[in-house]
C-alpha positions in Angstrom: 52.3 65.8 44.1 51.5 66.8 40.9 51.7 63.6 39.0 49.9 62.4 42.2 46.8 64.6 41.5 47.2 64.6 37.7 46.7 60.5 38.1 44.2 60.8 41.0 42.4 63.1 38.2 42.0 61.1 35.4 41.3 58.0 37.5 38.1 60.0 38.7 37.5 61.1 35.0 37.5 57.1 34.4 35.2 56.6 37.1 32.6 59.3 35.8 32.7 57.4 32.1 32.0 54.2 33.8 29.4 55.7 35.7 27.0 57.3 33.4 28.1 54.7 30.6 23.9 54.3 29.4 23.2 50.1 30.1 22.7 47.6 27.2 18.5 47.4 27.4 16.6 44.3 27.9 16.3 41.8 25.0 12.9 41.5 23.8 12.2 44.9 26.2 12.7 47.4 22.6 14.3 49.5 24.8 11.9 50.2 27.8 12.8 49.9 31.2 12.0 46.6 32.4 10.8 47.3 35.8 7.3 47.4 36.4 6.5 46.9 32.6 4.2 44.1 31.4 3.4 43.9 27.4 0.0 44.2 26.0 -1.9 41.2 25.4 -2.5 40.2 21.9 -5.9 41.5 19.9 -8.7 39.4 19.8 -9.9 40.3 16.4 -5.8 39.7 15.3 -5.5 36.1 16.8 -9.0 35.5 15.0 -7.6 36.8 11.9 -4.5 34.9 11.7 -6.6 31.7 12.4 -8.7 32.6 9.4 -5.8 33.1 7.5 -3.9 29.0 8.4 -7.6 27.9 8.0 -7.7 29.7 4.1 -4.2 29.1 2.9 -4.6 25.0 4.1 -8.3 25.2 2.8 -7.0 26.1 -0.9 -3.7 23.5 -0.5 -6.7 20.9 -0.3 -8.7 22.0 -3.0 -5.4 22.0 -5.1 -4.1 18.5 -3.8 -8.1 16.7 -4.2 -8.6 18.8 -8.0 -4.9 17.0 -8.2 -5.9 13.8 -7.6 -8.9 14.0 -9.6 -7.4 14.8 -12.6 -5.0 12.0 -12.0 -8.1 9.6 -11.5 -9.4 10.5 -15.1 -6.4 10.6 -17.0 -5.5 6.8 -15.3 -9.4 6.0 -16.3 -8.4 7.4 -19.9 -5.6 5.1 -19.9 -6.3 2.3 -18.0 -6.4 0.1 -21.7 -2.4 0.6 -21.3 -1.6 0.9 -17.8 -3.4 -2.6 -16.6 -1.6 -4.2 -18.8 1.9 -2.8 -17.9 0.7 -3.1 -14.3 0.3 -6.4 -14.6 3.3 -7.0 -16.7 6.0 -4.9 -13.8 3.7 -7.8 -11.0 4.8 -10.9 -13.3 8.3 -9.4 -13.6 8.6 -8.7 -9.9 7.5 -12.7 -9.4 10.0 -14.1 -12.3 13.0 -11.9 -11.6 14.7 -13.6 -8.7 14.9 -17.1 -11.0 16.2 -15.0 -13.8 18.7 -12.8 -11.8 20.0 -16.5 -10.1 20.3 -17.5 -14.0 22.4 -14.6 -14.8 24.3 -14.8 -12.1 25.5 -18.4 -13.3 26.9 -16.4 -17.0 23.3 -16.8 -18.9 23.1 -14.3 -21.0 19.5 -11.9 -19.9 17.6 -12.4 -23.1 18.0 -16.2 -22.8 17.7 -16.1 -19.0 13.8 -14.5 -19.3 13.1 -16.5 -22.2 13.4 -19.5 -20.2 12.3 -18.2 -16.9 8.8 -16.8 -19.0 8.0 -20.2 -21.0 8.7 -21.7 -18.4 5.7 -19.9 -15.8 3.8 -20.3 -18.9 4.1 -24.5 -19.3 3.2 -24.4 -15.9 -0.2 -22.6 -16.1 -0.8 -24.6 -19.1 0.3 -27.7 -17.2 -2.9 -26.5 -14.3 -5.2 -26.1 -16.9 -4.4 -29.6 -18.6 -4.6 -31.4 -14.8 -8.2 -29.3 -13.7 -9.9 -29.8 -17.0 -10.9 -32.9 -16.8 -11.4 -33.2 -13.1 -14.3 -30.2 -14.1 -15.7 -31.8 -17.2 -15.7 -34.9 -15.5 -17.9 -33.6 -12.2 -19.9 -31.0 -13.9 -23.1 -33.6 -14.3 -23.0 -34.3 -10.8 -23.1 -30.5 -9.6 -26.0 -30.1 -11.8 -28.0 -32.9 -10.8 -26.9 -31.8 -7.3 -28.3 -28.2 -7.8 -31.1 -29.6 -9.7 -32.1 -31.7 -6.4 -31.5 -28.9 -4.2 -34.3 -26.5 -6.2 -36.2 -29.5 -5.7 -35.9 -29.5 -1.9 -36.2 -26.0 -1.6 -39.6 -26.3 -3.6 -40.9 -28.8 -1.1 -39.7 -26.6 1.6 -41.8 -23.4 0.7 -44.9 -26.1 0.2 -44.4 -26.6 3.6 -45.1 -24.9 6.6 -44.9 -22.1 7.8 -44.8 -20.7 4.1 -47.8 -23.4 2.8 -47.4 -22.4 -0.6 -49.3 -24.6 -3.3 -47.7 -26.3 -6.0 -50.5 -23.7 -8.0 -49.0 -20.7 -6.4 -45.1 -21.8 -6.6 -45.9 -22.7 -10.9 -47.7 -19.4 -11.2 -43.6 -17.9 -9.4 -42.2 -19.9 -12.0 -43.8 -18.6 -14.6 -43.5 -15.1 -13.4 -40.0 -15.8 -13.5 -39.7 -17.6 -16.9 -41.8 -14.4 -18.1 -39.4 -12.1 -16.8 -36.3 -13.8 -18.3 -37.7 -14.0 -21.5 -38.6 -10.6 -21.9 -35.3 -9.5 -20.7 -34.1 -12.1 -23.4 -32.0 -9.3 -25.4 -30.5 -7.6 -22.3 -29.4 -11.3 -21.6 -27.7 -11.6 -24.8 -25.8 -8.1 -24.8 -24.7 -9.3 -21.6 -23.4 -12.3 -22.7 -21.8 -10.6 -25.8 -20.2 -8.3 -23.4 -19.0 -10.8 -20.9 -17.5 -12.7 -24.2 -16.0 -9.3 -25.2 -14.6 -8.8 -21.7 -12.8 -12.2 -22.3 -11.3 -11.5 -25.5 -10.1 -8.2 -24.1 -9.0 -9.7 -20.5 -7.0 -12.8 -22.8 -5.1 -9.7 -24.9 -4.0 -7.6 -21.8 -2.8 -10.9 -20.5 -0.8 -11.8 -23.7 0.4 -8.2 -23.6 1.5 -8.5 -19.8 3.5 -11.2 -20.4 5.5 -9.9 -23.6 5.9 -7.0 -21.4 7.1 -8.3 -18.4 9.6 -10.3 -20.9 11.4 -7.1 -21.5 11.0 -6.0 -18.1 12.7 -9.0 -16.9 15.5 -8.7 -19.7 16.1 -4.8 -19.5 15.2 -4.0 -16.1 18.7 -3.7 -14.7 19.3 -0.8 -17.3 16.2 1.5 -16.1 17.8 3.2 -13.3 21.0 4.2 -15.0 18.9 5.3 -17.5 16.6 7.5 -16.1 19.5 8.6 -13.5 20.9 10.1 -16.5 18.0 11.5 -18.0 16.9 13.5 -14.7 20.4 14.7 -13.6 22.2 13.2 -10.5 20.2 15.6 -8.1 16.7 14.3 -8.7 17.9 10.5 -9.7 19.3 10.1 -6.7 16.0 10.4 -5.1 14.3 8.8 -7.8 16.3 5.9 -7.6 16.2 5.4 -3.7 12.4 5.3 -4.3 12.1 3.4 -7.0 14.1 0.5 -5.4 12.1 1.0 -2.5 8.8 0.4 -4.1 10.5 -2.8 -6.3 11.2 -4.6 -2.8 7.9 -4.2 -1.5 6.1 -4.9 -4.4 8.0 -7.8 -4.7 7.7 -8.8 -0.8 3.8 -8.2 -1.2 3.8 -10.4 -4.2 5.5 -13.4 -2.5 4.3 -13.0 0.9 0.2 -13.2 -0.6 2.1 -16.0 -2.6 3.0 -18.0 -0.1 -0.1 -17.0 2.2 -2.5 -18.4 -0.9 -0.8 -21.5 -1.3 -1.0 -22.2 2.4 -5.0 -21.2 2.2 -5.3 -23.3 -1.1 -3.8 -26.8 0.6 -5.9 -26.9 3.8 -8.8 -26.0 2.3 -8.0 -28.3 -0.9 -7.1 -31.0 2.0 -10.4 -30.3 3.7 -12.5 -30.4 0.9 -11.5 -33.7 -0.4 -11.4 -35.0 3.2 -15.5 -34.2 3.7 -16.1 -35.6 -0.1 -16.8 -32.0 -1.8 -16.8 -32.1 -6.1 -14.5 -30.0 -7.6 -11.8 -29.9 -4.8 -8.9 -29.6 -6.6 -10.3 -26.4 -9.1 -12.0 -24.6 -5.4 -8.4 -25.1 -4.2 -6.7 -23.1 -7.3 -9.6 -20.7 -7.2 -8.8 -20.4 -3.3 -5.0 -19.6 -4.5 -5.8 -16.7 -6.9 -8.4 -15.4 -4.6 -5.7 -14.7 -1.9 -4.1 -12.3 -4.1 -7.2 -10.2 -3.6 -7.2 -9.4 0.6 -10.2 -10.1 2.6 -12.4 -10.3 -0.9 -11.0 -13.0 -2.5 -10.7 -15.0 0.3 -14.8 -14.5 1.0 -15.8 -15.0 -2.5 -13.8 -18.4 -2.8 -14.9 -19.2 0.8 -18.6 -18.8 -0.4 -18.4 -20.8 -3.7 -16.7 -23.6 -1.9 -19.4 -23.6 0.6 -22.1 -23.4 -2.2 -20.7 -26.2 -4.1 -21.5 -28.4 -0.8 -24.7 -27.3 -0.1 -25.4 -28.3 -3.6 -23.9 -31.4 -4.0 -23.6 -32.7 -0.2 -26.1 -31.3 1.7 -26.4 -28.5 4.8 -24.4 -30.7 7.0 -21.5 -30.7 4.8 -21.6 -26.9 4.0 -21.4 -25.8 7.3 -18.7 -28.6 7.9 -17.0 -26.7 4.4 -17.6 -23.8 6.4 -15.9 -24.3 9.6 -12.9 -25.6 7.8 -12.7 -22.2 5.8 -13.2 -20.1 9.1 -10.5 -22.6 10.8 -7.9 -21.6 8.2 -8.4 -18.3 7.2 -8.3 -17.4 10.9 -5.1 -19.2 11.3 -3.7 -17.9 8.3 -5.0 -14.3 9.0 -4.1 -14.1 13.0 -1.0 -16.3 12.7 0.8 -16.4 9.4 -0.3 -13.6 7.2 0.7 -10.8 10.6 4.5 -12.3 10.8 5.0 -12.2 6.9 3.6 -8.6 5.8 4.4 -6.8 8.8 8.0 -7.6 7.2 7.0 -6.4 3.5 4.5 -4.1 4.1 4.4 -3.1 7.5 0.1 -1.6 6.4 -2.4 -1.6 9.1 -5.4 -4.3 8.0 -8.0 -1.2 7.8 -5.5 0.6 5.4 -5.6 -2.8 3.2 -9.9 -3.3 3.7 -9.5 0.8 2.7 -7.9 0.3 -0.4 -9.4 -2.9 -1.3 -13.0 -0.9 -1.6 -11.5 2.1 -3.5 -10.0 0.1 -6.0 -12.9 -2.2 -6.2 -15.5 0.6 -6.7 -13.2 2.7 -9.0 -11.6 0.0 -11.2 -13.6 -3.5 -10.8 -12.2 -6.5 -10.2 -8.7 -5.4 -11.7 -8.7 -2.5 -9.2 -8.9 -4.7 -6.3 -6.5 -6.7 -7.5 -3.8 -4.2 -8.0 -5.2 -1.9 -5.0 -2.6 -3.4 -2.1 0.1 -3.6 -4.0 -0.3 0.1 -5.4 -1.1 1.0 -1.4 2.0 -0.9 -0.9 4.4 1.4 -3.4 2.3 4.7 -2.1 4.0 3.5 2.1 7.6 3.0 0.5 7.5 5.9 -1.2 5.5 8.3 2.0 8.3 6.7 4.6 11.1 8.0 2.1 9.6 11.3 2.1 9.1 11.3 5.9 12.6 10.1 6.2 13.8 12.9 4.1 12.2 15.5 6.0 13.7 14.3 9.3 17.1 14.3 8.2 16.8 17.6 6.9 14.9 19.2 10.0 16.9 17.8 12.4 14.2 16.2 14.4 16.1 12.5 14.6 19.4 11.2 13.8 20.4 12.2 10.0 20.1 9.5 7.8 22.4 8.8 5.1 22.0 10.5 2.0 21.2 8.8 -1.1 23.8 11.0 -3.2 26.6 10.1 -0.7 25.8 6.2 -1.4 25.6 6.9 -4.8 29.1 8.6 -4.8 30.8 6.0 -2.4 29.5 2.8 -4.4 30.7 4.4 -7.4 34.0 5.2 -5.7 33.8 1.5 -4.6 33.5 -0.1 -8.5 36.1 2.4 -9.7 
């Protein structure tokens, strides 16, 4: 009985502990009781606040990103005498390297390999320049008489109704207009001095880009290990992966505009000496270059292909010229041009009209040149940082990283 009791005892002593054991509270309740309690509804003035506060802190990131870019502008301005012409050198090196890499890889030594590979681009611009020149000396008198018959026919024109101007009135034009020429006769020649300066200087950055591309071409293999080294493995692993990114889509931008031009250049070319047009076989070249600038360099080669015929052939023949040049830029632009850069570039057309302007209004002709292809590296190297921060939020499936690829090709040539 007494063990009976003793047990019945302390089994009711358990039962009290349980009983008044205090309960765990509420998460998120700080310890209240959670019946019949609602929490207090956030300040006005404190939401406002903290809105104010994103706003500022974003408000001075863009200040410090745009005073950024500025100062990047002016020192690129400050140094635009050396960067065009390494610019232009790394575009010629991305254009010769697959013909010297295919030399190399059949045991020609690199130096020999872009020796060839470089005098051999340049024999075939000389070569163009041999065939066009006398196609241009010889049809240079007819463009003139040509133009020289169109002033004429424009000059009977405005005789005519409705304008009924007098052959008085249209000499007294003409000598306004000789007037004004010759009194802007020294503006006229510090132009010309300047566009003869802008020669000299464009035929020395071109001479420079080719030496330079040379050694690109010979050493570029050598860069990455190099700067890998000089940065440490943490940052040259990232510096690398971009780096190689921007190199393949500069180099699929410079083809694919490549092989877009040259399809421009024959049609027209073809359509031009079809119709009878002077000059067919330089408007064709100049159509090829011009495709390297988007959208721009099509027009302006479009519109000197079309004056040359309204000169030379008459109306009816420019706006035959003219529907040829719609015809094929529209094929080209709707057809081909889509299927080949949404594979190298993968850049929306009003990104490209975008950057075509900037560069044009900040850098010239030059600047629209390299403005794509610059737009081009900027993608590569914004969908590697996007890519990055993915893998390392979490938010899609983790790509690989560059370190491990690094580490396991290494393993591989050991």
């Amino acid at each position: 009985m007494g063990g009976t009791d003793d047990g019945s005892g302390d089994g009711q002593r358990t039962d009290e502990r349980v009983e008044h054991r205090p309960e765990p509270p509420d998460p998120g309740s700080s310890g209240a009781p959670a019946v019949g309690r609602t929490d207090p509804a956030p300040d006005r003035g404190a939401v406002i606040a903290t809105g104010l506060t994103w706003l500022s802190t974003w408000s001075l990131r863009l200040i410090l990103v745009a005073a950024g870019a500025v100062l990047i502008g002016l020192i690129i301005g400050n140094l635009w005498v050396i960067l065009w012409p390494v610019l232009l050198g790394v575009i010629l090196a991305t254009l010769l390297r697959p013909p010297v890499a295919w030399l190399c890889r059949h045991r020609c030594p690199p130096a020999l390999a872009a020796l060839l590979v470089v005098l051999g681009a340049l024999g075939a611009i000389a070569l163009l320049v041999i065939v066009l020149a006398p196609s241009v000396s010889g049809q240079i008198d007819e463009i003139v008489a040509g133009a020289v018959q169109g002033l004429q026919q424009i000059q009977n024109w405005l005789a005519g109704p409705p304008f009924n101007l007098g052959q008085s009135q249209l000499g007294e034009v003409l000598a306004s207009a000789t007037q004004q020429l010759q009194s802007s006769a020294t503006a006229i020649a510090s132009g010309v001095l300047t566009g003869v300066g802008a020669i000299a200087s464009g035929v020395l950055n071109l001479v420079l880009a080719v030496i330079l591309a040379f050694f690109f071409i010979k050493d570029g293999p050598r860069f990455l290990p190099w700067l890998t080294r000089t940065v440490g493995p943490r940052a040259g692993r990232h510096l690398q992966a971009v780096l190689e990114r921007a190199w393949r889509g500069l180099g699929g931008f410079i083809r694919t505009q490549a092989l877009v031009s040259f399809v421009d250049a024959v049609f027209i070319g073809i359509g031009l000496v079809i119709v009878g047009v002077p000059l067919a076989l330089p408007l064709a070249v100049l159509t090829f270059f011009g495709g390297f600038i988007p959208i721009v360099g099509a027009l302006v080669a479009g519109t000197l292909a079309v004056l040359v015929a309204l000169v030379t052939q008459g109306f009816t023949t420019a706006l035959i010229v003219l529907g040829i040049i719609i015809a094929v830029q529209q094929i080209e632009g709707n057809v081909l041009q889509p299927v080949l850069q949404s594979r190298s570039l993968g850049l929306h057309p009003v990104v490209v009209l975008l950057a075509v302007t900037a560069g044009g209004s900040l850098y010239g002709i030059a600047g629209a040149f390299l403005a794509v292809p610059v737009a081009a590296v900027a993608a590569e190297v914004l969908r590697y940082v996007s890519e990055q921060i993915d893998r390392r939020t979490g938010s899609v499936a983790r790509a690989p990283d560059p370190a491990v690829e690094l580490a396991g090709s290494a393993e591989g040539s050991r």
